[in-house]
Each structure stands twice: as structure tokens, then as C-alpha cells.
C-alpha positions as CSV (number, residue, x, y, z in Angstrom):
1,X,38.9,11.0,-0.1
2,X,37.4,12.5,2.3
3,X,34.1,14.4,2.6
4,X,36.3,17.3,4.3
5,X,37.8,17.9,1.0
6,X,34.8,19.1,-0.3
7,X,33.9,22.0,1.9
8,X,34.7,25.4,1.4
9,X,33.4,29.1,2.9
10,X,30.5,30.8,0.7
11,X,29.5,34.2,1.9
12,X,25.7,34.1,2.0
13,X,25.3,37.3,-0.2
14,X,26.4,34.6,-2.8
15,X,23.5,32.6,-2.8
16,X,21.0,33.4,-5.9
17,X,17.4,34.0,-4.9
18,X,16.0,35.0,-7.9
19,X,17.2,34.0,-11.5
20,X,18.9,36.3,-13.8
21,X,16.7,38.6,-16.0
22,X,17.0,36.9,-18.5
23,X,18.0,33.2,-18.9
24,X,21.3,33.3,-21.3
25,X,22.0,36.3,-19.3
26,X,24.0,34.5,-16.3
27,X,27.8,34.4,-16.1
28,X,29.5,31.6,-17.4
29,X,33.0,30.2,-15.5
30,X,34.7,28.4,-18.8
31,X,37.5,25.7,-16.8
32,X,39.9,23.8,-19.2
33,X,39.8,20.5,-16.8
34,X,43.6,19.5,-17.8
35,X,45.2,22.7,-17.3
36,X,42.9,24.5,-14.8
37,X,43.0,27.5,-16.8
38,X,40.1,29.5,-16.7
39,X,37.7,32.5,-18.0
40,X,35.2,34.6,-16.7
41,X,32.5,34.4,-19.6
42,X,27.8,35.0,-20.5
43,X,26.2,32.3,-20.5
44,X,24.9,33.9,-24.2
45,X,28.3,33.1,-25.3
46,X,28.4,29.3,-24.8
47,X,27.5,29.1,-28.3
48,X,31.4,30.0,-28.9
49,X,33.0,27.2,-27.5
50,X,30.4,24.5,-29.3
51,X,31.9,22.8,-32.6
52,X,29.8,20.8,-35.2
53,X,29.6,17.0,-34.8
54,X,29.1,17.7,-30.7
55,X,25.9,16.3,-28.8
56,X,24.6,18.4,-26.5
57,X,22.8,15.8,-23.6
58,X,19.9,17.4,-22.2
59,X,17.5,16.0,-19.3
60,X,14.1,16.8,-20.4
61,X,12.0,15.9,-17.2
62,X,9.6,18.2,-15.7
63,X,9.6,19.1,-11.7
64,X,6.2,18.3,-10.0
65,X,4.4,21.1,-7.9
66,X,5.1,18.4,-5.2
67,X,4.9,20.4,-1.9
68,X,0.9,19.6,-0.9
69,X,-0.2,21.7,2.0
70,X,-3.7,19.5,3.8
71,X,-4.9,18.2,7.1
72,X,-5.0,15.3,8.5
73,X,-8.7,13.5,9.2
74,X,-9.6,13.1,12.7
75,X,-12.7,11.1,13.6
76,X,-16.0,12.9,15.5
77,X,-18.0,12.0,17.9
78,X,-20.5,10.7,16.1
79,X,-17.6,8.3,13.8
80,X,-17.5,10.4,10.8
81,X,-14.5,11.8,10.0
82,X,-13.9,15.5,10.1
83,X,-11.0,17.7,9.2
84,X,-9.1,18.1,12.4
85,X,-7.5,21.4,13.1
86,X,-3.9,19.8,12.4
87,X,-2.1,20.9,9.4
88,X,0.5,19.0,6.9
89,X,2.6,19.4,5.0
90,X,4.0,16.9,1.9
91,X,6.8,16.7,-0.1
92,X,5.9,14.1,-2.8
93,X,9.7,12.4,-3.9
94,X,8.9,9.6,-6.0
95,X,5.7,7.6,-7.1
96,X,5.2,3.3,-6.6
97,X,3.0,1.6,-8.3
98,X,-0.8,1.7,-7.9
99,X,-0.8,5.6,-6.6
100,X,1.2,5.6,-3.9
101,X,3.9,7.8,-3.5
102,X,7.2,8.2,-1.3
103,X,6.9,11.4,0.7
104,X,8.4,13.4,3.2
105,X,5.9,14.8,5.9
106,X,5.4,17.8,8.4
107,X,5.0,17.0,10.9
108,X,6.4,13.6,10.4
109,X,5.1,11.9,14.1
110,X,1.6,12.4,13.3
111,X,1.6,11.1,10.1
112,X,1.8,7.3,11.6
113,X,0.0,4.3,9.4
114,X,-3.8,4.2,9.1
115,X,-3.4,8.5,9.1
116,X,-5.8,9.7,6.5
117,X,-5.4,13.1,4.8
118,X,-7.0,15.8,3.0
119,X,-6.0,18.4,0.3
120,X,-7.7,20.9,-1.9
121,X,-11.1,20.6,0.0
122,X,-11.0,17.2,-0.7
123,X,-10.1,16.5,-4.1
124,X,-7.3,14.8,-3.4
125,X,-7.3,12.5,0.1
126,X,-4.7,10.3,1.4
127,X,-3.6,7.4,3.3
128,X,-0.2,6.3,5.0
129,X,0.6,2.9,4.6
130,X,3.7,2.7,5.9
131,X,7.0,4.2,6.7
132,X,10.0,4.3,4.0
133,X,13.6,5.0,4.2
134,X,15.1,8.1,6.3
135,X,11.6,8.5,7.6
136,X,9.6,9.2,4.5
137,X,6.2,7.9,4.4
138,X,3.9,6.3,1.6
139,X,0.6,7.3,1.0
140,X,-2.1,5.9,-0.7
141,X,-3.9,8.6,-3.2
142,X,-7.5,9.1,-4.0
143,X,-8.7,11.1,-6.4
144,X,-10.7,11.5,-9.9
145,X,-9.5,12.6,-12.8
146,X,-6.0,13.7,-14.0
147,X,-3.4,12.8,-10.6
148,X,-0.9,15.4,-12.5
149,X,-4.1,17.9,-13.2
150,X,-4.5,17.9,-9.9
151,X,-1.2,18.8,-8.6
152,X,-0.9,21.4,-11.3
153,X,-3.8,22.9,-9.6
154,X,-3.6,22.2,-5.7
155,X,0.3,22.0,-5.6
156,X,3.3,24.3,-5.4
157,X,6.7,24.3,-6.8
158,X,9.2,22.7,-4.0
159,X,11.9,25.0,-4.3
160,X,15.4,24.4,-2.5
161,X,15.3,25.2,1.4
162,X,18.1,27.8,0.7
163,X,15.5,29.4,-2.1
164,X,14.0,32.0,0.5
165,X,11.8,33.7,-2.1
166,X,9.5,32.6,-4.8
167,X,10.7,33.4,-8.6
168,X,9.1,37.0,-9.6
169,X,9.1,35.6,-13.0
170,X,6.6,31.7,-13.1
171,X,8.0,29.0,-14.8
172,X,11.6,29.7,-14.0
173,X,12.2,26.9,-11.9
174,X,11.7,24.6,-14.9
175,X,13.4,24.4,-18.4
176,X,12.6,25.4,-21.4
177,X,12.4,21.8,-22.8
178,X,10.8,20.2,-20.0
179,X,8.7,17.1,-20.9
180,X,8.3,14.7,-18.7
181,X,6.7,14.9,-15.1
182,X,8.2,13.2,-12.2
183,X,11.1,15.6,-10.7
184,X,11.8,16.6,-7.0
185,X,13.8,19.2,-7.9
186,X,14.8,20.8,-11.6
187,X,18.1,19.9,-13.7
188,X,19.5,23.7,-13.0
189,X,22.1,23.7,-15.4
190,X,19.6,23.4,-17.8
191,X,17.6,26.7,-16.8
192,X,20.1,28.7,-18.4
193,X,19.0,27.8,-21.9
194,X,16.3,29.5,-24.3
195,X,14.3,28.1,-27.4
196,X,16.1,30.4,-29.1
197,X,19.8,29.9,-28.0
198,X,18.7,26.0,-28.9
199,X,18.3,27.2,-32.3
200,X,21.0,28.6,-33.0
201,X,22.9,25.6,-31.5
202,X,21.7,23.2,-33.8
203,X,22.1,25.5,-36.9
204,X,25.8,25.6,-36.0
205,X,25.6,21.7,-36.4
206,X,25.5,20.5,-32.7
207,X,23.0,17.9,-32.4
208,X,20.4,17.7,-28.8
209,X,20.0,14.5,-27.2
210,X,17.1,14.5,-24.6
211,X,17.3,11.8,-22.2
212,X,15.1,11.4,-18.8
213,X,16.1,11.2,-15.3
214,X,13.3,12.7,-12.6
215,X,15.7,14.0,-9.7
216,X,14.7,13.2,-6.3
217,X,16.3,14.9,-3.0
218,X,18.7,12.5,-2.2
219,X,21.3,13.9,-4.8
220,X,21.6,17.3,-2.4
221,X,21.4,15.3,0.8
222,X,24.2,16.3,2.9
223,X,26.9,13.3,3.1
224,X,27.2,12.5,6.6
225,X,30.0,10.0,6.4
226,X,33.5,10.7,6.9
227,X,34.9,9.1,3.8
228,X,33.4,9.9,0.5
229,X,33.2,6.0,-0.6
230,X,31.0,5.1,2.5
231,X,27.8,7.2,0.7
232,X,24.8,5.5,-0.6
233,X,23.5,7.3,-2.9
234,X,19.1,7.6,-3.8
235,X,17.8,5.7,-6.9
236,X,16.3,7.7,-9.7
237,X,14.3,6.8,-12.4
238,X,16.0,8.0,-15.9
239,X,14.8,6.8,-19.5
240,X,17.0,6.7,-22.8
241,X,15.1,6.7,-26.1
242,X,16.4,4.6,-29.0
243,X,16.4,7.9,-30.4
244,X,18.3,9.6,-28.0
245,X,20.8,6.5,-27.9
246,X,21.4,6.8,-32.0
247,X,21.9,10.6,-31.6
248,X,24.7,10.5,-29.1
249,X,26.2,7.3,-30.6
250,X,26.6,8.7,-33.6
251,X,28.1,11.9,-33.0
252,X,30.5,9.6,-30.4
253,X,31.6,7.3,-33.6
254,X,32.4,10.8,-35.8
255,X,34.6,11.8,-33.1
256,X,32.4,14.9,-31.6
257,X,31.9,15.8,-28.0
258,X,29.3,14.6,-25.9
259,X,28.5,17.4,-23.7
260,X,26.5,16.7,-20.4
261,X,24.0,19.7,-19.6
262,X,24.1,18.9,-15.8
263,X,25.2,16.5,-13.3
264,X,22.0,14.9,-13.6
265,X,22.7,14.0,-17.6
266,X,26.1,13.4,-16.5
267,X,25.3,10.7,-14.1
268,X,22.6,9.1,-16.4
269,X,24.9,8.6,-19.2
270,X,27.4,7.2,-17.1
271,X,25.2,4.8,-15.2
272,X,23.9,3.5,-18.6
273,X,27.2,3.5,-20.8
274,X,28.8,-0.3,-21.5
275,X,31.4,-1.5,-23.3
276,X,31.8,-1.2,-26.7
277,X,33.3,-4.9,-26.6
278,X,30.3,-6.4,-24.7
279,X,27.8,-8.0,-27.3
280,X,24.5,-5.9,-26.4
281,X,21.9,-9.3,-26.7
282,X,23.6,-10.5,-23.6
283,X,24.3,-7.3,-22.0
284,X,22.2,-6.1,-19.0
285,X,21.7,-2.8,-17.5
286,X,23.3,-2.6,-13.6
287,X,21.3,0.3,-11.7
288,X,24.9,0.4,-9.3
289,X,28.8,-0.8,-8.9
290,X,31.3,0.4,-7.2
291,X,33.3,2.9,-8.7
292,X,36.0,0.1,-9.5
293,X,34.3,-2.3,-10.7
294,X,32.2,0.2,-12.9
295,X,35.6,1.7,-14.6
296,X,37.9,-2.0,-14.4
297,X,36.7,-3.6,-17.5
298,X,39.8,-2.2,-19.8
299,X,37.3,-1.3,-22.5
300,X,38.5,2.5,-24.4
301,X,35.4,2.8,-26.1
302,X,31.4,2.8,-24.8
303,X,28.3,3.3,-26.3
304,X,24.5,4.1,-24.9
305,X,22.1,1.6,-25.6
306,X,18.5,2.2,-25.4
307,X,17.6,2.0,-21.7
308,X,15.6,2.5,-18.7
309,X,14.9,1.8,-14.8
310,X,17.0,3.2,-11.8
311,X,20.5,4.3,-11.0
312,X,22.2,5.3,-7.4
313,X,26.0,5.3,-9.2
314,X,28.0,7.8,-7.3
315,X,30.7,9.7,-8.7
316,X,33.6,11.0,-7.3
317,X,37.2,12.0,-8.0
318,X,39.1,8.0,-9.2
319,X,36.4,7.6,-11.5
320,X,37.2,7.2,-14.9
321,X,34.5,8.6,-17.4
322,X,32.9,6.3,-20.2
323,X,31.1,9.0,-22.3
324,X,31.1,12.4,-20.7
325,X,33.5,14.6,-22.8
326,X,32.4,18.3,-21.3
327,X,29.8,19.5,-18.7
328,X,27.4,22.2,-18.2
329,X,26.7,23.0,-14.5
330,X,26.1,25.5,-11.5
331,X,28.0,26.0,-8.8
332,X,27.5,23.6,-6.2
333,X,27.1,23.5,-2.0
334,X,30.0,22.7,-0.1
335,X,30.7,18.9,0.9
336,X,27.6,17.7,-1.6
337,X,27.6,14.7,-4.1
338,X,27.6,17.3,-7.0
339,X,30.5,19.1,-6.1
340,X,31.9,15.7,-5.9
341,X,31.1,14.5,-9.2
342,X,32.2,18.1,-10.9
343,X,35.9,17.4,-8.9
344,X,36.0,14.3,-10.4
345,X,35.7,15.2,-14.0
346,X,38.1,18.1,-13.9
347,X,40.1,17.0,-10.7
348,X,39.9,18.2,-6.9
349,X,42.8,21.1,-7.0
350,X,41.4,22.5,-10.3
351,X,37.8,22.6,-8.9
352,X,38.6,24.1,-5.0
353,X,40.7,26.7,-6.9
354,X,37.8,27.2,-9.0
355,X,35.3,27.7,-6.4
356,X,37.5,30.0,-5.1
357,X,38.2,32.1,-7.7
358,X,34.4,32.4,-8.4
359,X,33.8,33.0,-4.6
360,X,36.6,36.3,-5.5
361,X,34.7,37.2,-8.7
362,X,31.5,37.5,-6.9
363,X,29.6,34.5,-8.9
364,X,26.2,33.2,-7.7
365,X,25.7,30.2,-6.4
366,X,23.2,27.1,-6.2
367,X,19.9,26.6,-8.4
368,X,19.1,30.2,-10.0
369,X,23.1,31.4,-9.6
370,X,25.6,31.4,-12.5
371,X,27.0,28.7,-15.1
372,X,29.9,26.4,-15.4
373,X,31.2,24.5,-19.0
374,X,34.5,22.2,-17.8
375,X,36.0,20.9,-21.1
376,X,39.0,20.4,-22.8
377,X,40.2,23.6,-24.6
């Protein structure tokens, strides 16, 4: 397909800068992915359209105050080195071993190797060491204590460029069940839910599945390539628990639903799914395949083994699912890998129409706008 397919006309009034009130208290598009019927639904009321035995997936990582705002260390006159009057600016995407980190920098050009920097009068000082993909940098980190710590008090939350305004309300860019630090950017379907509504899912017998996958930037990179197969997609780090494997193979076996809250969940049980057939002792973990060879082993059933490392899978509309039975998700921007992935599970012509519908009904858009469940009614 191509990436043309994917765009569509969104009226900038549609774009959310602030969250809803209240978390439950967004809309909620309900799409039946074989008909393309639909409903205009709160988010309060997903509850309604849960059924015992399902497995709700949930990605429990924890978005870093990753934006770092310093200055780069110029040298004297006298061979010490003093703060020079440049400013930087970092965007920290995804940590190496041994303290160094992948980052995107402002201004880029100045921050060459051997460029030391400062942040936080000096409780946390840098180094580039070299120069990564797309022009990201890696720098070196020195500092004592708690790295994490550190951020939480010298860093700020890297919201979306198309975020113009900082939440009135802290802590909204992040879930409710967020655990594990290490994300770029926050699993937004996921901000929608409360402790509360949680509660009252699992008293209505739906078991919660938290798995891990820390997002980085390159999932809302624009696709700059004509065709959709010609994409490379970013590795991310994800984690499944033997605990969180048992959950969602179980409920799978007793014939419930395993629903994916985001595209992020989505894309980590699908990346880490094999074949039922497949004797686990021999089986290994691929982080990629194409999306043939990935869906060409004639197997009808899959399970999640206990797993972790890096995926770049892309999906788009041909792939065939392996686990995925309904999904949670926002609305998504034009010509994007999401939007992508959310045509192939409930098809392109159901999806556009969608989008446009919502477009009509005045739904908001992106991070903090309103909520999508695609199932099978």
C-alpha cells in the first residue's frame, strides 16, 4: 500500500491540548472491525463491552522527564573549563550500557564528539561520544547518586511537538499503573484508565496483564517512503513476565479475548507471539521479519512465552494477527505507523471511514484526545 492511503484532513481545532477532566471522562468511538459498524460511546462505559475470561494487556512503563535543558563547556583562557554562554537542549530516547544514552540534541552541529556538557548546575555533566542513527548523539553521563532521581528533579516531561501547552493537571501524561522507567513518550491509550475503573474491571472477571515496552520516537516518525513496506521501523526494548505470559495464556486457552490497551501492547504481543506447534526449548525470540514471513508459518494457534529484548516489527494492513483479539487506542496522525497498524486490524475502508466520521462528530485527536475499542461485536 501506499503511505498515501493513510493521510486524511484534521482541522487543527481537533487536536487535544489538555486531557479531559477527568480520565474515564473522554469519548469512546466503539468500531465492530468486520462490519464497520460503529458507536459514539464514554470512555466510563468500556466496562460494558468487557466479558469475564478476557485479558486486558496493559503496558506498564513509565515515561522519563527526558527533555534536559544545559550548556555546553567551553574552555578559558587559563584551560579550565567554564560554562559557555551556549544553551542545549536534550532529548534522552534510549539508554546503552555503561550510562550512555541515545539522544537527540539542540542545536545538533555543536554538539560534535569530545563536546562536554552541563545540567542542573552541574549535577549531572555530559560527554558526546559519538554520532548515532538520524543524527542522534550519545553521551557519556556523570553524576552521583540516583541517574533516575536526578532526572526526576532536573528534567521535564517531553511532551509531543503538537502538545503546545503543559497539562494543568501533573501527572497526566503518564498512567495510572505506570512502573517501569525508560519511555520517550507515554502509551496514550492507557491514560484513559483509573485505579478505580481497574477495579471494577477485574471484579467483573477480566483479568490485567502488564507487560513492558519503553516507547521511543521512532513509532510517530513520519514515514517518508512512498510504499508502506519500504519503512524501518525503531527498536524498542519491551519485557514479558512469566507472570504476565501465564495470565494471557490462560485466558487465550479458555477461549477469552485478549484485548491490547494500545498500539504499543499491541505490537509487543505480536512481536513476541510463536507458534503453538513450535517446541518452546528450541524456540528463539526474532526482534523482526517481514510481515510474510512473520504470518507464513500455517500455525491457527500462538501463545506468549516469557520474553525480553528488542522489537522494530511493523504492522500494517496484510498482516495476519497471532494474539491480538480487540484494541484500545487514540486516534492517530495522518500517514503514521499507528494509523497503519489500527487499518490493519480492522481493515483500511473501515478505519478512513472511521476517521472520518470522528473528524464529523468533533472527536479529539492525538495523545490527550478521545478513545477507540475495535473488536468484534
Amino acid at each position: 500500500m501506499k503511505t498515501s492511503d493513510f493521510h486524511f484532513d484534521l482541522p487543527d481545532a481537533l487536536i487535544a491540548q489538555q486531557p479531559a477532566a477527568e480520565r474515564t471522562g473522554s469519548r469512546l468511538f466503539v468500531l465492530d472491525k468486520d462490519s464497520g459498524e460503529y458507536r459514539h460511546e464514554n470512555f466510563r462505559h468500556i466496562i460494558n463491552y468487557l466479558h469475564p475470561g478476557d485479558c486486558l494487556v496493559l503496558n506498564d512503563t513509565k515515561v522519563l522527564p527526558a527533555r534536559l535543558h544545559g550548556h555546553i563547556l567551553g574552555e578559558g583562557k587559563d584551560g579550565q573549563e567554564n560554562e559557555a554562554a551556549r544553551a542545549v537542549e536534550l532529548l534522552l530516547l534510549s539508554c546503552h550500557e555503561g550510562d550512555v544514552w541515545e539522544a537527540l540534541a539542540k542545536p545538533a552541529k555543536h554538539c560534535r564528539p569530545g563536546v562536554r556538557l552541563t545540567f542542573g548546575e552541574g549535577i549531572l555533566t555530559g560527554a558526546v561520544t559519538g554520532i548515532g542513527t538520524d543524527g542522534t548523539r550519545l553521551i557519556q553521563f556523570s553524576y552521583t547518586g540516583s541517574f533516575e532521581e536526578i532526572l526526576d528533579r532536573i528534567g521535564e516531561m517531553p511532551l509531543p511537538p503538537y502538545i503546545k501547552e503543559k497539562p494543568a493537571t501533573p501527572g497526566r501524561y503518564q498512567t495510572v499503573y505506570a512502573r517501569h522507567a525508560g519511555s520517550a513518550a507515554a502509551p496514550t491509550a492507557g491514560l484513559h484508565f483509573t485505579d478505580e475503573l481497574l477495579e471494577d474491571i477485574k471484579a467483573k472477571g477480566v483479568s490485567l496483564a502488564y507487560i513492558t515496552l519503553h516507547v521511543g520516537l521512532g513509532t510517530f516518525r513520519p514515514v517518508r517512503v512512498a510504499d508502506v513496506a519500504g519503512h524501518q521501523m525503531h527498536a524498542e526494548s519491551y519485557e514479558i513476565t512469566p507472570a504476565a505470559a501465564d495470565i494471557i495464556n490462560e485466558a487465550k486457552k479458555n477461549g477469552g479475548r485478549i484485548i491490547a490497551v494500545g498500539t504499543t501492547a499491541c505490537r509487543t504481543l505480536e512481536a513476541a507471539a510463536k507458534p503453538r506447534t513450535l517446541d518452546m526449548a528450541e524456540d528463539t525470540i526474532r526482534p523482526r521479519a517481514s510481515v510474510d514471513a512473520e504470518n507464513d508459518d500455517g500455525a491457527k494457534e500462538y501463545y506468549l512465552p516469557p520474553s525480553s529484548g528488542q522489537t522494530d516489527i511493523f504492522i500494517y494492513p496484510s498482516y495476519r494477527f497471532k494474539l491480538t483479539d480487540a484494541l484500545i487506542t487514540n486516534f492517530h496522525l495522518p500517514g503514521s505507523t499507528l494509523i497503519m497498524l489500527v487499518a490493519a486490524f480492522a481493515g483500511h475502508g473501515h478505519i478512513m471511514a472511521a476517521y472520518a466520521e470522528a473528524i464529523r462528530a468533533g472527536y479529539r485527536f492525538y495523545s490527550f484526545g478521545d478513545a477507540m475499542l475495535i473488536h468484534c461485536c
